[in-house]
C-alpha positions as MATLAB code, in Angstrom:
seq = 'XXXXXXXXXXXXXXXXXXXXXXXXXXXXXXXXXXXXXXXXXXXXXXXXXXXXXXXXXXXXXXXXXXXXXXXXXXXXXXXXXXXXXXXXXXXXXXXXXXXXXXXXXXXXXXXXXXXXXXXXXXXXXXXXXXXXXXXXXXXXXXXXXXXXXXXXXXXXXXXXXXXXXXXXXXXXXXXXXXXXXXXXXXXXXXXXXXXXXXXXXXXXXXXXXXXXXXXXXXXXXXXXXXXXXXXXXXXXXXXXXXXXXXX';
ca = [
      -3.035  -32.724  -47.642;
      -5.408  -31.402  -50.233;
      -9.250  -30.857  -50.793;
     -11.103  -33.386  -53.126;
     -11.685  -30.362  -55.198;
      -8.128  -29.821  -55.338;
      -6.701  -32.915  -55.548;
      -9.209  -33.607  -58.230;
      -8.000  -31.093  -60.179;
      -4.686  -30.735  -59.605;
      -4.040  -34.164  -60.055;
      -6.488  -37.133  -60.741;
      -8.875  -34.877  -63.344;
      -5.820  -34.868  -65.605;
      -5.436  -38.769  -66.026;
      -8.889  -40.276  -65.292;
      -9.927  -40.708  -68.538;
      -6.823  -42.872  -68.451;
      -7.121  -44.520  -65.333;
     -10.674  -45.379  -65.747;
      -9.206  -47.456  -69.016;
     -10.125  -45.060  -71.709;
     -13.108  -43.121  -72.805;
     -14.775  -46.485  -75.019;
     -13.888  -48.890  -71.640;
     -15.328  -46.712  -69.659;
     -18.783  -46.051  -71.168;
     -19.068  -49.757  -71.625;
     -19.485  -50.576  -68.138;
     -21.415  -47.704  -67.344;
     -23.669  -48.749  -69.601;
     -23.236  -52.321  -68.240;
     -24.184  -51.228  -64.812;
     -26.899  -48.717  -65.993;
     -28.364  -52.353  -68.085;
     -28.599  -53.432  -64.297;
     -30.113  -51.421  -62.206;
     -32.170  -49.085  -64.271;
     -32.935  -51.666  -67.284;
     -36.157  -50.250  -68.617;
     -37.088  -46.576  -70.806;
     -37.435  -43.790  -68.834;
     -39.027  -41.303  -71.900;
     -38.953  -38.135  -70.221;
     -38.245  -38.904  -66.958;
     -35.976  -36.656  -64.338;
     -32.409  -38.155  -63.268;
     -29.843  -36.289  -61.481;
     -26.033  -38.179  -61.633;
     -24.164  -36.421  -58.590;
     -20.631  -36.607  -59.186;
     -21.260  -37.022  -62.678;
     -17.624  -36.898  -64.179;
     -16.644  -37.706  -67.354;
     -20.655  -39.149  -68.047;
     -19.697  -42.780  -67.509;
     -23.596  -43.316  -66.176;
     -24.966  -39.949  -67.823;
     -24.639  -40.474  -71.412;
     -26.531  -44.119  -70.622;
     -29.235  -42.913  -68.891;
     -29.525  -40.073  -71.696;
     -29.796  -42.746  -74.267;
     -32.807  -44.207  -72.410;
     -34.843  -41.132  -72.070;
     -34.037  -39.635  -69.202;
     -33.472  -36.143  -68.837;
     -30.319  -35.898  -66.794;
     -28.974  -33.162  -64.416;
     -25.219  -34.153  -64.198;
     -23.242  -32.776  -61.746;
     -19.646  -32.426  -60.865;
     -16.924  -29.888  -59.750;
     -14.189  -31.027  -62.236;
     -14.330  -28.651  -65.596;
     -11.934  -30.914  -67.308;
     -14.167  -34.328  -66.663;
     -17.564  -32.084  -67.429;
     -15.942  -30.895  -70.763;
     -15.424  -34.448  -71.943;
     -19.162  -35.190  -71.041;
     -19.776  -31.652  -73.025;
     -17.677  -33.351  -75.950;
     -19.974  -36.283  -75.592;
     -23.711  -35.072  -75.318;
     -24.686  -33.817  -78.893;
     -28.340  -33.739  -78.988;
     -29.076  -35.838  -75.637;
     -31.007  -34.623  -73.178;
     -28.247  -33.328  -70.661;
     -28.224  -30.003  -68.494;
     -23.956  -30.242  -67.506;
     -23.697  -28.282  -63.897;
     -20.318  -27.666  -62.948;
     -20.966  -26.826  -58.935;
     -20.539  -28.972  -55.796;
     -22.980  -31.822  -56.100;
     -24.315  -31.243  -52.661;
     -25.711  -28.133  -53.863;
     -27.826  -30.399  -56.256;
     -31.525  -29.225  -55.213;
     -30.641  -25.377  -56.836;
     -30.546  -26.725  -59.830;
     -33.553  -29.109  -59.820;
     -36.772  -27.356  -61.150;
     -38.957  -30.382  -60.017;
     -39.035  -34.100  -58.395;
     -36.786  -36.511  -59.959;
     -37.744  -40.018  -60.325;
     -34.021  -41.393  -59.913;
     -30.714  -39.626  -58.491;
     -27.138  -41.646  -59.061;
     -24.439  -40.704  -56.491;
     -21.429  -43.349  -58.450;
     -18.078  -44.620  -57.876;
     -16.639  -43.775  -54.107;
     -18.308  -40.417  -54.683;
     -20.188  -40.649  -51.465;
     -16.881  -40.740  -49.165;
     -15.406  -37.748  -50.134;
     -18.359  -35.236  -48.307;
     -16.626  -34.430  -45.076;
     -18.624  -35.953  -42.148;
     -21.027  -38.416  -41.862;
     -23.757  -35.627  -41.354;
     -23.055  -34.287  -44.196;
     -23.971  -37.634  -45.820;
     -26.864  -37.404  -43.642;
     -28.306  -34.512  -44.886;
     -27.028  -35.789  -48.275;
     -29.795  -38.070  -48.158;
     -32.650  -36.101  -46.709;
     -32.402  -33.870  -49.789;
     -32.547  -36.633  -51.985;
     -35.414  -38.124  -50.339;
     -37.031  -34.480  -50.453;
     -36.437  -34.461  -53.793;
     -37.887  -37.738  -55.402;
     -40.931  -38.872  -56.145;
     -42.661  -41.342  -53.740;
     -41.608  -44.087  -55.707;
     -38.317  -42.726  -57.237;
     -35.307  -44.221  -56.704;
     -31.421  -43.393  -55.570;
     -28.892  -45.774  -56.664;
     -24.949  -45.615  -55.019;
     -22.105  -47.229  -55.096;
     -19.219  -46.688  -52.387;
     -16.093  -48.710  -50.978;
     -16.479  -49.689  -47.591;
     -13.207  -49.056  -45.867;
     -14.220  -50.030  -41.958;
     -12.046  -53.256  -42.350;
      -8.340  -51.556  -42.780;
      -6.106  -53.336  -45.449;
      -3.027  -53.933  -43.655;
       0.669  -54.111  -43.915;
       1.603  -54.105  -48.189;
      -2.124  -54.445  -48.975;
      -2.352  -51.100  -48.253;
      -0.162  -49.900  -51.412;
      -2.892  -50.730  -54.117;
      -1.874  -50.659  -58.285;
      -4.356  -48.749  -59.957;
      -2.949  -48.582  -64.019;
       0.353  -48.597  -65.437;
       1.775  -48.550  -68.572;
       5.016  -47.396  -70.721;
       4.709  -43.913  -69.792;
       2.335  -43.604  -66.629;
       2.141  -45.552  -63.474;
      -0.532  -44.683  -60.709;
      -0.412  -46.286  -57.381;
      -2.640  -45.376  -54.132;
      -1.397  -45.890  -50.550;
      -4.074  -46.123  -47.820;
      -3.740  -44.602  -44.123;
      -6.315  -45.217  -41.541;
      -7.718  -43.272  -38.631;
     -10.602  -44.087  -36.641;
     -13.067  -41.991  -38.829;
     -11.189  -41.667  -41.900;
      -8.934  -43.083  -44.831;
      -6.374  -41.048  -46.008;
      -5.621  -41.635  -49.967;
      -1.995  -40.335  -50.966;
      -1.997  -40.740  -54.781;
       1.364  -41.964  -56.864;
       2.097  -40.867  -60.107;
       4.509  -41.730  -62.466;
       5.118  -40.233  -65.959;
       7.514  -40.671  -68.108;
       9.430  -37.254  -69.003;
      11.228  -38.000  -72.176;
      14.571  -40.639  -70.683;
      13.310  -39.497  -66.950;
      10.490  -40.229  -64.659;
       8.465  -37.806  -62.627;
       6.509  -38.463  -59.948;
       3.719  -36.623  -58.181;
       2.005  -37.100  -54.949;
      -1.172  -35.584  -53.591;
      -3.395  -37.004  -50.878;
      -7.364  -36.765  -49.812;
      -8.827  -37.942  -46.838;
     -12.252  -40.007  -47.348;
     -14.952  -41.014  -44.865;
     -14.937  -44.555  -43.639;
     -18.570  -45.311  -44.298;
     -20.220  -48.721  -43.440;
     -22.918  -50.489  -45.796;
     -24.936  -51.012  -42.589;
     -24.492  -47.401  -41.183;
     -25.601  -46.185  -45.111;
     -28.158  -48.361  -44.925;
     -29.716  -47.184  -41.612;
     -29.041  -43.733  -42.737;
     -31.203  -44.127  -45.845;
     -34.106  -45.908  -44.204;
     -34.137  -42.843  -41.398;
     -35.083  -41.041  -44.438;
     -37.828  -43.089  -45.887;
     -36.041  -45.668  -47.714;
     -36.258  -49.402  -48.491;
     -32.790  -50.725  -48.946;
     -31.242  -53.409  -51.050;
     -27.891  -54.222  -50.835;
     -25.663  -55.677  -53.643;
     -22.433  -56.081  -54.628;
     -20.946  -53.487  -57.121;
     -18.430  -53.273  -59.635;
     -14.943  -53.340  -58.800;
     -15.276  -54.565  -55.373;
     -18.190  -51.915  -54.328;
     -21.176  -51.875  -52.540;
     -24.011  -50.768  -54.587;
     -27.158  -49.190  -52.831;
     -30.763  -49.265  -54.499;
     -33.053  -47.324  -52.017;
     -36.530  -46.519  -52.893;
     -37.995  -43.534  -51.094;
     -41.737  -44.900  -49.573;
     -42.782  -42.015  -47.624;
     -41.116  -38.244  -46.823;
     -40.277  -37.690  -43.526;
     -42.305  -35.514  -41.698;
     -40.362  -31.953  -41.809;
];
């Protein structure tokens, strides 16, 4: 089994511009869900996009007026936000997005943690402390927005082999395992070699998180919570930090 650094780049950072639909597909529904949840101008305003990617919610919130911090491990994903930024306000940070307070210079008013980005930190106190820095680092008043699969009911039996794209010359399929605090991910890949077919296999473990144990978690740290329901069957998170916690 592999790191989520490794298996990142080793296998996934090489097609997820493809399994995400393409580049144009993609950037339409992060700007979709950016319309959503953060649907007014932000004109020089601080946001921070941990686990930032390819810039599916970066290059949005750019557009808006923020001035983003973005965040992410994978140089292939961070190049093709590079290729995307042109004049926009953007500081690109390849380093572990845990790490994110280093590189802010002052409060931000919102912080995005996207996709199942929250379930790959290792433990659940790492997400703990995840969540006191962010609160630390926001404005009373600023905002962190998340979105995360919740994998404490187990798919069972065949529901646990899950398509994720195919086409003529690529098919990806995930297969879930389950332990008690964790969901192993083991990663398919097909590609089409000329007349043959290779495949490829790497696997990731990722926390088993629960909306309500996120939600208690956030509100430890100062939050109001509001729950909704996210794209592609996730749960999104809009917490607004009220108060620091006393150190």
């Amino acid at each position: 089994m592999t790191t989520v650094t490794e298996h990142y780049a080793s296998h996934l950072a090489p097609v997820y511009l493809w399994m995400a639909g393409g580049l144009d597909a993609a950037m339409s529904r992060g700007e979709a869900e950016i319309n959503m949840v953060c649907p007014n101008g932000a004109n020089g305003l601080i946001a921070v996009d941990l686990g930032a990617g390819f810039g599916m919610h970066t290059v949005s919130l750019a557009r808006r007026g923020y001035s983003v911090i973005a965040i992410d491990m994978s140089a292939i994903l961070l190049g093709i936000l590079r290729d995307q930024v042109n004049t926009l306000p953007v500081k690109i940070v390849e380093d572990d997005f845990v790490t994110f307070q280093k590189h802010l210079d002052m409060k931000a008013n919102l912080i995005l943690c996207m996709g199942d980005t929250l379930t790959h930190l290792p433990e659940q106190r790492s997400v703990e402390q995840l969540f006191a820095d962010i609160a630390d680092s926001l404005h009373v008043g600023g905002t962190f927005i998340a979105t995360f699969r919740d994998y404490t009911i187990p798919l069972t039996d065949t529901g646990r082999f899950i398509p994720v794209r195919g086409d003529s010359d690529r098919i990806l399929t995930c297969f879930l395992e389950y332990t008690d605090n964790y969901v192993t991910v083991h990663d398919v890949l097909h590609e089409r070699r000329g007349s043959s077919w290779q495949q490829r296999v790497s696997a990731y473990q990722k926390l088993r998180l629960s909306t309500e144990w996120v939600a208690k978690a956030l509100q430890a740290n100062g939050f109001s919570v509001r729950i909704e329901q996210g794209l592609a069957g996730m749960v999104r998170v809009v917490a607004t930090v009220h108060t620091h916690p006393s150190p």
